[in-house]
N, C-alpha and C positions, 0 to 999 in steps of 0.2 A: 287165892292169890295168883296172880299174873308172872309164872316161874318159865316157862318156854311162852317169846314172842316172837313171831311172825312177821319179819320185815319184808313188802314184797318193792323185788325195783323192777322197770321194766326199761331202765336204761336213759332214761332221761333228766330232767328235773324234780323228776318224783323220788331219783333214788334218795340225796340227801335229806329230802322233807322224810321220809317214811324212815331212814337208819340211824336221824337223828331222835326223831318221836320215840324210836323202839328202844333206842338205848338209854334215853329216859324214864322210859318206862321200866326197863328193864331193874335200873338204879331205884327207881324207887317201891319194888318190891323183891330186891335182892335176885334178879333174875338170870336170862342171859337172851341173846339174838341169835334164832335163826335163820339168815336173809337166803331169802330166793329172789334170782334173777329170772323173768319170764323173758324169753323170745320170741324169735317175730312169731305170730299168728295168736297170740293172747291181744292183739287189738287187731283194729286197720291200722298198721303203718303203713305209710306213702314215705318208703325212704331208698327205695329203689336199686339199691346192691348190695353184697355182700360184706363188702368193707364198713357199709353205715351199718350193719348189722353186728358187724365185728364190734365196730367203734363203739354201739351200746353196751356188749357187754361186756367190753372193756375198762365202760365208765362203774357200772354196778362192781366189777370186783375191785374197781380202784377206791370206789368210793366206800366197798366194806372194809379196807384196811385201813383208813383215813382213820374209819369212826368205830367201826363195830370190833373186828378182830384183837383187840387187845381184851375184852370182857371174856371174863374165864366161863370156858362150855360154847362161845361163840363157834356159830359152823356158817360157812358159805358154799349153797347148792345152786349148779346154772348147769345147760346143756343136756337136760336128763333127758333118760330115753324114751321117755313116755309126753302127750304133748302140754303145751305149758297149761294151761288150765286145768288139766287132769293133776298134775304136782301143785298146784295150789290147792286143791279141793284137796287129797291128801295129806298134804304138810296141814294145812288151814283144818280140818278138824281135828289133829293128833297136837294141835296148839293151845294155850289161856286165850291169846288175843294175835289178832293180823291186822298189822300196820301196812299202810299204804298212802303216798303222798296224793294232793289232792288231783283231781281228774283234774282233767281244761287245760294244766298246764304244759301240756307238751303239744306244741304242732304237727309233730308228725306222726301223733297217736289222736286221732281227733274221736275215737270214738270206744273210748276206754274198759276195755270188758273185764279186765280183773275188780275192778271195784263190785261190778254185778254177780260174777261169781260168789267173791269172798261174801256177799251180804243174803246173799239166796241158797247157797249152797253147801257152803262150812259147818254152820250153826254153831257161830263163835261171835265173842265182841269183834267187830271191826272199829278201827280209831282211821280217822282220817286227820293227816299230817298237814299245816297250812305251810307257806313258805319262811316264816318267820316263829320255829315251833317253840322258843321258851326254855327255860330248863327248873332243876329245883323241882322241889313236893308240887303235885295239884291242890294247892289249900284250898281254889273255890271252886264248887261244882255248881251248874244249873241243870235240875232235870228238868225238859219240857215235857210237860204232862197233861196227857187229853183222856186218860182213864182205857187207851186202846191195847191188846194183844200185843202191839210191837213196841210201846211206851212200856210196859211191865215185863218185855224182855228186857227191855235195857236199863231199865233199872237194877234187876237182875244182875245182870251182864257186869254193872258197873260198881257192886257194893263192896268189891277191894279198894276203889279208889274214897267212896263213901267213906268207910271205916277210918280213913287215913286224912279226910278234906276238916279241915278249921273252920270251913261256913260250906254251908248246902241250900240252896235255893229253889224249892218245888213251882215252877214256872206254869203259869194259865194261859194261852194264846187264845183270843175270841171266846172264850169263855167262860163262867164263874165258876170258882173253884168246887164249891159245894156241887155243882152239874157233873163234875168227874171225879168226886171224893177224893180230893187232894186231903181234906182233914186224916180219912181212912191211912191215904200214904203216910204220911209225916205219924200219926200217932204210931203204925207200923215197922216206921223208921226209928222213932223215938224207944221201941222195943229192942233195938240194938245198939241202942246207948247214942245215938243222934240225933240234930234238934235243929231240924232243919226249918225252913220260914217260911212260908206259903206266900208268893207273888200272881201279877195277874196283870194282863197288857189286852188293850185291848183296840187293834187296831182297823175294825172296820168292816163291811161287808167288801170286802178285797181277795182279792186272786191268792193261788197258792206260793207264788211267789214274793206278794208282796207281805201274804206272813211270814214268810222266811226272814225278809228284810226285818221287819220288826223283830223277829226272836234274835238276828244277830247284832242290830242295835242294842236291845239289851244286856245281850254278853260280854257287847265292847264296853258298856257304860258300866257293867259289876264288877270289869277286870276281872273278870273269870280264866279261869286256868282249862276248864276243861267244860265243855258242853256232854249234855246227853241227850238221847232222842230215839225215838221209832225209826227206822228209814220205811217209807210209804212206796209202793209200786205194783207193779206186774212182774218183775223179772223178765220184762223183755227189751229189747232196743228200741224198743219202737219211738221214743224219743230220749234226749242228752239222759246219759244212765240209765233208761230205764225205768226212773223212779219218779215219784211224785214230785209239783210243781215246788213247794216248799224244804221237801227233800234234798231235791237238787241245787235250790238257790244256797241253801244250808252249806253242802256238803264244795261246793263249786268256791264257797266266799266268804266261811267264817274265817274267824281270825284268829281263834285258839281249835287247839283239837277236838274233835268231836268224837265220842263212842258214840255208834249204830248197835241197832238191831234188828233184825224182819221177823 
């Protein structure tokens, strides 16, 4: 169960998406938040003074008393003395899960390194927060399933929310399901007392991207509460995240939260 979570702000638009997600989460496994604020050098910020640096993390502790600090056990850590990626890798595996709102969204963090961290280096669920995050149980889950190493983490990753979802939907992207034993999953799943439904989309010899589109089309279309998925990459910068072309589209533009895992 999901009982210490991991809200990361870095002072933007991401603090409300990521301390609202976690206190959700939190409620629904009776948990509690603990937010960190990163400073500057946990991205490229282009914000140029001390004051706009003030003024983030000014927003992140405003925005923990708004939402989070009233949940009992709630802590708020910013200013440590060690540097911000090093207290996230820290906090982040002494954690159940690390919330984080979605990358892209802030302009003067164009090139978001906590997201890469937390998914390369924690070894924890990561949940990516969208701007419109929901509240209430996660009744619908979809796992996207391609039979890979980072798919069977996060299924892993994600069987508190399982255990507790009203419908589970074992998802195929470009492939038949019998090609990656989805039946295996789901009869495996159904050993834990779930009965989940084997689906399959199949949208084409197309770009990594443009499966992305597809899988979050059908997320919008199940009204799904909650996505799961492998996150795909290198772990390096070398392009937006880091991560695979579908990864990214994913993580950049769903519209319910996602659990990762690498």
């Amino acid at each position: 169960m999901f009982k210490s979570v991991l809200a990361v702000s870095e002072g933007g638009p991401d603090a409300s998406m990521s301390f609202v997600l976690a206190g959700r989460v939190a409620a629904a496994f009776d948990g509690t938040v603990d937010a960190l604020h990163l400073a500057a050098g946990s991205g490229r910020f282009h914000l140029g003074s001390d004051e706009a640096l003030a003024a983030r993390a000014a927003r992140s502790a405003r925005t923990y008393e708004e939402i989070v600090a009233a949940l009992p056990g709630a802590t708020y850590t910013a200013d440590t003395a060690i540097a911000p990626l090093e207290a996230l890798v820290t906090m982040g595996r002494l954690s159940d899960v690390i919330v984080l709102g979605r990358p892209g969204s802030d302009p003067a963090n164009a090139s978001p390194a906590a997201i890469n961290t937390a998914l390369f280096e924690c070894a924890r669920a990561v949940m990516i927060a969208p701007p419109l995050v929901g509240e209430g149980p996660f009744a619908s889950v979809v796992l996207a399933w391609n039979g890979s190493f980072e798919a069977t983490r996060a299924v892993e990753y994600a069987m508190p929310f399982l255990l507790k979802a009203r419908e589970i939907t074992i998802l195929v992207v470009g492939k038949k399901p019998d090609d990656v034993a989805a039946s295996l999953l789901a009869r495996n799943l159904g050993r834990h007392g779930l009965r989940p439904r084997i689906d399959a989309i199949d949208p084409g010899a197309v770009s990594g991207r443009a499966r992305g589109r597809a899988l979050l089309g059908y997320v919008r279309d199940r009204a799904a509460d909650l996505l799961v998925m492998g996150s795909y990459g290198d772990g390096k910068l070398a392009n937006f995240l880091g991560l695979g072309g579908a990864t990214a589209k994913v993580i950049s533009s769903c519209p319910v939260p996602v659990l990762m895992a690498h």
